[in-house]
C-alpha positions in Angstrom: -197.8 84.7 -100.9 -196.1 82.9 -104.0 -193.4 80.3 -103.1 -189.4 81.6 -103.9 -186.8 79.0 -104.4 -184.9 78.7 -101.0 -181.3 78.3 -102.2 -180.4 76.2 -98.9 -182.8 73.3 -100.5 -179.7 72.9 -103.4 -177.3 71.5 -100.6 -180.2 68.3 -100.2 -180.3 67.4 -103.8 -178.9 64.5 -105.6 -179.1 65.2 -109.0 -181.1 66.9 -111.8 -182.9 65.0 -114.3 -185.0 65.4 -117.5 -188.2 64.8 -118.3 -191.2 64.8 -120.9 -195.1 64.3 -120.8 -197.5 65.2 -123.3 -194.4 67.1 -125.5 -194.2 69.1 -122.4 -190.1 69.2 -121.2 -189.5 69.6 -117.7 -186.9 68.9 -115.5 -186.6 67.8 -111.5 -184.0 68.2 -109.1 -184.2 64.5 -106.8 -183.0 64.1 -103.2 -181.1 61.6 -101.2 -183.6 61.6 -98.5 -186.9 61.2 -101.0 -188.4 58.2 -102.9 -186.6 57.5 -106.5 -183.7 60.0 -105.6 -181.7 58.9 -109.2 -184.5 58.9 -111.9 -188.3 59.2 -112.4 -189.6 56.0 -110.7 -191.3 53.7 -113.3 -194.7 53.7 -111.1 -194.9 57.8 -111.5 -194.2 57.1 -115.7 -196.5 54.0 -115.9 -199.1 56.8 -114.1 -198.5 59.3 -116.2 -199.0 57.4 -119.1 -202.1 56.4 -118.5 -203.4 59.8 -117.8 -202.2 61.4 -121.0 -203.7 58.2 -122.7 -207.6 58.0 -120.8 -208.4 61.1 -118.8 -210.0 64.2 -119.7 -207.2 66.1 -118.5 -208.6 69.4 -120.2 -211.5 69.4 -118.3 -210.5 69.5 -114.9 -210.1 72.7 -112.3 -209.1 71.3 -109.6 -206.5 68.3 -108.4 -205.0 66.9 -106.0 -201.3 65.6 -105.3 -201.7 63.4 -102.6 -198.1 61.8 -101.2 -196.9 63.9 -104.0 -192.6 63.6 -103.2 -190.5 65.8 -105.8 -193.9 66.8 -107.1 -193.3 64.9 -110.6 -197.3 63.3 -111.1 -198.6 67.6 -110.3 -195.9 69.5 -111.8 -196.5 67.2 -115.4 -200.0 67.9 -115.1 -200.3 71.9 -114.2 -197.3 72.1 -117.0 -199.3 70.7 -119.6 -202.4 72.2 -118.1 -201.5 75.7 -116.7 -205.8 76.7 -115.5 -205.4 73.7 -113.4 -205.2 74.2 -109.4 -203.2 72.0 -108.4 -202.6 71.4 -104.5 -199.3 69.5 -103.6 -199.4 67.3 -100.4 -197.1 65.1 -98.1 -195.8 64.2 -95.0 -193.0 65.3 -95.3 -192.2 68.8 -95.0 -189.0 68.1 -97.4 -191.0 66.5 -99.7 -193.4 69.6 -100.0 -190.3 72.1 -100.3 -189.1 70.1 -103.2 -191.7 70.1 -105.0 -192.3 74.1 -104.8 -188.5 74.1 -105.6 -189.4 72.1 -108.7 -192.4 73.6 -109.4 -190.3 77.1 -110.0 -187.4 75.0 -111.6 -190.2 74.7 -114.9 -191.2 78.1 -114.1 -194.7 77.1 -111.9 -195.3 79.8 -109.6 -197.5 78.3 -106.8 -199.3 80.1 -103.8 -198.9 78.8 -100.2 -202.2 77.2 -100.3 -201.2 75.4 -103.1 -198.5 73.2 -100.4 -200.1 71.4 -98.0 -197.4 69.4 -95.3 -200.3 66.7 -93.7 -201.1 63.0 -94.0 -202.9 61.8 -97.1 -206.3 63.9 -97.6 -205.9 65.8 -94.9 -208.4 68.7 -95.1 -209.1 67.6 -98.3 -213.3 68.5 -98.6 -215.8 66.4 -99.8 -216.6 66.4 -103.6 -214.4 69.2 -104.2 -212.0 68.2 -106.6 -212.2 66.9 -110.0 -208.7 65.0 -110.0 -206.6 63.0 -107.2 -203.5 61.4 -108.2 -201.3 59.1 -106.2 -197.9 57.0 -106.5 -199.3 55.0 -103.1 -196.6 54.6 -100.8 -196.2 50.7 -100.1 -194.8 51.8 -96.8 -198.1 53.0 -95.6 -199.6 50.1 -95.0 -202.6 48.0 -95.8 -205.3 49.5 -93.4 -203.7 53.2 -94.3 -204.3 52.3 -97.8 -207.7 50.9 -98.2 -208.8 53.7 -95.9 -207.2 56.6 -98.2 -208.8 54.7 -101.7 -212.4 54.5 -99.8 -211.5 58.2 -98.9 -210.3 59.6 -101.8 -213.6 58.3 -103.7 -215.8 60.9 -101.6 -213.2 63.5 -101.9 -214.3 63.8 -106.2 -217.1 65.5 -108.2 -219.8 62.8 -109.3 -217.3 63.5 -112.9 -214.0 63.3 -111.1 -211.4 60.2 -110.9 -209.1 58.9 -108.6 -205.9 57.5 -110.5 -203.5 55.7 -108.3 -200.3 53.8 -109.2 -199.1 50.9 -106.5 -196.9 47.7 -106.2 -197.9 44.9 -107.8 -197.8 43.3 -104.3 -200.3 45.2 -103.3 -203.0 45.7 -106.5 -205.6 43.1 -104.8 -205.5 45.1 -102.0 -206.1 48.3 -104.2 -208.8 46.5 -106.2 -210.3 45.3 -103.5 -211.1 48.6 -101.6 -212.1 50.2 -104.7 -215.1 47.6 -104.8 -216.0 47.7 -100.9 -216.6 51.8 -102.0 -218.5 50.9 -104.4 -216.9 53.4 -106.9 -216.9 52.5 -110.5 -213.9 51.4 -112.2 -212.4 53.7 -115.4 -209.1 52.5 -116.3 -206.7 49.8 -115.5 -203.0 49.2 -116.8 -200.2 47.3 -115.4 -196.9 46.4 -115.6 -194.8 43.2 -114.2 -194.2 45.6 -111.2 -196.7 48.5 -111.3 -200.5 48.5 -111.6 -202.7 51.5 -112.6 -206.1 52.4 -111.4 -208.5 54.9 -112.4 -212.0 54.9 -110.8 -214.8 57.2 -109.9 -216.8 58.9 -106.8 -218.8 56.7 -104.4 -221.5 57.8 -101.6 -218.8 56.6 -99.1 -218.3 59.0 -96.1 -215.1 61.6 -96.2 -214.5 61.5 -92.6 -211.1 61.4 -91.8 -209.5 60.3 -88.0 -206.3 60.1 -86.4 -207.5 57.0 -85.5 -207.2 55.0 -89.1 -202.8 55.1 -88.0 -203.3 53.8 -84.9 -201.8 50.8 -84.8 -202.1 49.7 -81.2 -202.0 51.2 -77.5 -199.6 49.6 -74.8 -197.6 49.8 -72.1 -193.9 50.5 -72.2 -190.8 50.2 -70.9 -187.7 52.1 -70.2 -185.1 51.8 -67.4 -188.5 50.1 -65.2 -190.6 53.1 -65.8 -193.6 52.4 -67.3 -195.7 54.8 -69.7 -198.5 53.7 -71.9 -198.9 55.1 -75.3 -200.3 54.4 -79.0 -198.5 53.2 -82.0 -199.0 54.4 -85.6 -198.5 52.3 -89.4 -195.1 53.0 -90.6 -192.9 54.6 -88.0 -190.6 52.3 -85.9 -190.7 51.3 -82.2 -194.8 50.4 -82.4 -194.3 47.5 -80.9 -191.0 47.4 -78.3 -188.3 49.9 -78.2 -185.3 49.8 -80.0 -181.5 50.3 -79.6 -181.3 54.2 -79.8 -184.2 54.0 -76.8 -182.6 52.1 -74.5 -179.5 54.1 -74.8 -181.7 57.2 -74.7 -182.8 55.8 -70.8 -179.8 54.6 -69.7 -178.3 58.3 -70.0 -181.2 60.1 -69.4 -182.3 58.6 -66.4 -179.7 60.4 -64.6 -180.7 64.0 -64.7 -183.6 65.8 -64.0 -185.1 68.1 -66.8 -187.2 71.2 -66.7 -188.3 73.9 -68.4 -188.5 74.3 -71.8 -188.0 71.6 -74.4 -187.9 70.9 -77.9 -187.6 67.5 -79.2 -186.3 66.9 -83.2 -187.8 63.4 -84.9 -189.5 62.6 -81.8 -191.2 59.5 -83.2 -193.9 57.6 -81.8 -193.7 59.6 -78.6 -191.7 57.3 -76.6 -188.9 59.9 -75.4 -191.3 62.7 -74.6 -193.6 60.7 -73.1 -191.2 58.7 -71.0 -189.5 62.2 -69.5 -192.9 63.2 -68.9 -193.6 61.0 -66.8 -190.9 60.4 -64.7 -191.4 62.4 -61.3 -188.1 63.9 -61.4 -188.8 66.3 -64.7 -190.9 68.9 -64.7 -191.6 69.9 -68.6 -193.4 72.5 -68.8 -193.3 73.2 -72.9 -192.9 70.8 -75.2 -192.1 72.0 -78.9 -192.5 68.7 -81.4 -190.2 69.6 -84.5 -189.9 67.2 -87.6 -189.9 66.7 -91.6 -192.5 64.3 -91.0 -196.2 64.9 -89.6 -196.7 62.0 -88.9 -194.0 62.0 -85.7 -195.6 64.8 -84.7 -199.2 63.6 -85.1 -198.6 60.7 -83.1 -196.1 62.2 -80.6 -198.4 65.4 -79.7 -201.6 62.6 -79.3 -199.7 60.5 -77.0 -198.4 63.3 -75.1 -202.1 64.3 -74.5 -203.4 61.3 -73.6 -200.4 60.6 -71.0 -201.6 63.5 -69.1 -199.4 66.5 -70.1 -201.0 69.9 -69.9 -198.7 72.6 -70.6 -197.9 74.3 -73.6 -197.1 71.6 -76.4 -196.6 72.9 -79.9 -195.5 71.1 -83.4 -193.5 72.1 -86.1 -193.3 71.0 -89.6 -189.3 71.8 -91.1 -187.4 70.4 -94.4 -184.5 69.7 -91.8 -182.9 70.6 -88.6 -180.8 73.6 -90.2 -184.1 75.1 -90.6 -184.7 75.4 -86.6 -182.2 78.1 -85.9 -184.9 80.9 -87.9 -187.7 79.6 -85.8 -186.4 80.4 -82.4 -184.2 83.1 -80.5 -181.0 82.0 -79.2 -180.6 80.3 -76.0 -184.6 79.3 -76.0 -184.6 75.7 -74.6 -184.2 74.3 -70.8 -183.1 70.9 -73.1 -182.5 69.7 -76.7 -183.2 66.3 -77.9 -182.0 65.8 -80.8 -182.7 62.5 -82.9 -180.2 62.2 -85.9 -181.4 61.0 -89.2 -179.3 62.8 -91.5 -179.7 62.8 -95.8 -177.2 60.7 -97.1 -174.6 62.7 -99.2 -175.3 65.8 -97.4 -173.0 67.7 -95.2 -175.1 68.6 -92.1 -172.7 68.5 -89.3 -171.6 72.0 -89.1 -175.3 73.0 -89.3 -176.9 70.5 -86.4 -173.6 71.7 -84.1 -174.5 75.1 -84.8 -178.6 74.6 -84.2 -177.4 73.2 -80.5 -175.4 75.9 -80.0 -177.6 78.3 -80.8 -180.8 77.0 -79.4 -179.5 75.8 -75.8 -179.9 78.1 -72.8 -176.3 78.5 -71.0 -176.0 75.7 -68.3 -178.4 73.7 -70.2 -178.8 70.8 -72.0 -178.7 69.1 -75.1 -179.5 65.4 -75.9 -178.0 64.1 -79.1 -178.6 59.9 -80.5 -177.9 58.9 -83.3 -176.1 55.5 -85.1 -172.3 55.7 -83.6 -170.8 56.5 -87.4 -172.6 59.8 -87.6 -172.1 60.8 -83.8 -168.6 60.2 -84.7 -168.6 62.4 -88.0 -170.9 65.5 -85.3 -168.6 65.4 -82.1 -165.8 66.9 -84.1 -168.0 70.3 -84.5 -169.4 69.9 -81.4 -167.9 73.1 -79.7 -169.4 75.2 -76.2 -170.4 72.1 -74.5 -169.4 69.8 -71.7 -169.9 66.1 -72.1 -171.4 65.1 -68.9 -172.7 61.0 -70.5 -171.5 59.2 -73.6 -172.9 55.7 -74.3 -172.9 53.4 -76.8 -174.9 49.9 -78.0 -175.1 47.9 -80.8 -173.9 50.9 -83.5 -175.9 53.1 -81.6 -174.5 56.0 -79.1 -176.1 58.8 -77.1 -174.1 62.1 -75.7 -175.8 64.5 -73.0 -174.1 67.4 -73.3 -174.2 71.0 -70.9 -173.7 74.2 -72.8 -170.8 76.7 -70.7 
């Protein structure tokens, strides 16, 4: 099935810029709630660069975007290069449908199987491509990192390269890990704040665990019940709970929840985990929804591991508009619904309208968010009966019962 523009993407972007590699012109639509959301970013150019300037471009069949964002590093390549396959892949389900929005913004038609929403290398096979670019998120984190550059050198032909583009804080880190591989090194290039490497395929193993996130397992904390749970590189709350939490408990604690649930940006796990366990709930399906894989990933493994064994289920979504197509109205026992809203971007009406729809009558929904955009929600906020409404420190929570 090829990819069609979905018109309700244009409502999350920024701006539109323009573009040129290798003569090629090309344009990209950026977003608010992606990396460099006003310009090409100067690590992706420096990359680029380097490519058009050292590789055998011409040669290769097949490449892979890894951590791709608006797609910029693929879409320049399979524009100048048309036979190359090209797969596109993030964490971020936004990030994936903005790049097959871009992709046919230069007139790149690309196959489902071209867009792959997963954590770096994800079913990526062993010496099967010839290419694998990557503008390394800082973000990840160091052990993320060293483990995707050891990785990525068993994921090329014995011909293949790795080119990677990463902080300048972070190049020894980089360097380092391409040398514990044992992979050659092709190409270098830097600037005061980017530095470029190109290097080959080493005999290093291409298994890839959940395990290379975790961060650390504890116990937790909220409103003196305990749960235990695991932590993950580059989400928050991996090591105590935070503000929106200890509202969350403080309202929650109150009622008793059953049925079936679906939780939006459920993090680490903390909130699903936490209901779960308390004796008073009885959750019998859970339904993980998210732009980003890796709350999900971490969420449904920690769900797992506390115990919970009914029907549990993930889904990957651009944003939370998107949830009203997946379901049938009035499907959900109880909502949760964890606000992190694209700046610039009127979602209000749409997140109102997705509680509305999804919540069974006499139900609940769950909404937290920072106080300024629970202010900006409530005044759409229609069919519902506020039954708790608490605030602290620029965070609030509402539990709200649909009539």
């Amino acid at each position: 099935m090829k990819y069609k523009t979905d018109p309700r993407i244009q409502k999350l972007v920024n701006k539109q810029v323009d573009f040129q590699f290798h003569g090629v012109k090309l344009k990209f639509d950026l977003s608010m709630g992606l990396f460099s959301s006003f310009d090409i970013d100067a690590g992706s150019r420096l990359l680029l660069k380097s490519l058009a300037k050292d590789a055998p471009l011409e040669t290769y069949t097949m490449a892979l975007d890894t951590g791709c964002g608006t797609g910029v590093l693929g879409i320049c390549l399979k524009m100048k290069y048309p036979d190359l396959n090209m797969i596109f892949q993030d964490r971020d389900d936004l990030a994936v449908t903005m790049t097959a929005h871009n992709a046919a913004l230069n007139g790149i038609s690309l196959n489902e199987d071209a867009l792959n929403t997963g954590l770096l290398l994800d079913d990526i096979k062993p010496r099967s491509l010839d290419l694998i670019v990557c503008n390394i998120p800082a973000k990840a984190g160091e052990h993320v990192i060293r483990d995707f550059i050891i990785k990525a050198s068993a994921c090329i032909h014995e011909t293949g390269r790795v080119a990677v583009v990463i902080v300048d804080s972070l190049k020894d880190l980089v360097s380092e890990a391409i040398k514990e591989c044992g992979s050659p090194m092709i190409h270098t290039d830097a600037t005061r704040l980017h530095s470029v490497f190109h290097f080959g395929s080493s005999s290093a193993k291409a298994d890839l665990d959940f395990s290379r996130y975790i961060r650390k397992t504890r116990s937790f904390k909220i409103c003196d019940d305990k749960y235990k749970i695991s932590t993950v590189y580059n989400l928050p709350d991996f090591d105590q709970i935070s503000f929106w939490l200890h509202v969350s408990g403080e309202i929650l604690h109150h009622t008793s929840f059953t049925g079936r649930s679906l939780f939006w940006n459920p993090g680490q796990g903390h909130l699903p985990v936490w209901l779960h366990s308390r004796m008073s709930n009885n959750l019998k399906s859970i339904t993980l929804a998210s732009r980003d894989s890796l709350q999900n990933r971490i969420s449904s493994y920690n769900l797992k591991n506390s115990g919970f064994d009914g029907m549990l289920n993930t889904l990957m979504l651009p944003d939370e508009s998107y949830l009203t197509e997946q379901f049938d109205d009035s499907s959900f026992d109880c909502v949760f619904l964890n606000l992190n809203p694209i700046p610039k971007v009127k979602w209000h009406q749409d997140l109102a309208a997705t509680a509305r729809k999804l919540v069974k009558p006499g139900r609940f929904c769950f909404i937290m968010g920072r106080s300024s955009d629970m202010s900006l929600l409530e005044k759409h906020i229609k069919g519902f009966k506020t039954l708790e409404d608490d605030r602290f420190k620029g965070n609030r929570g509402v539990l709200l019962k649909k009539h």
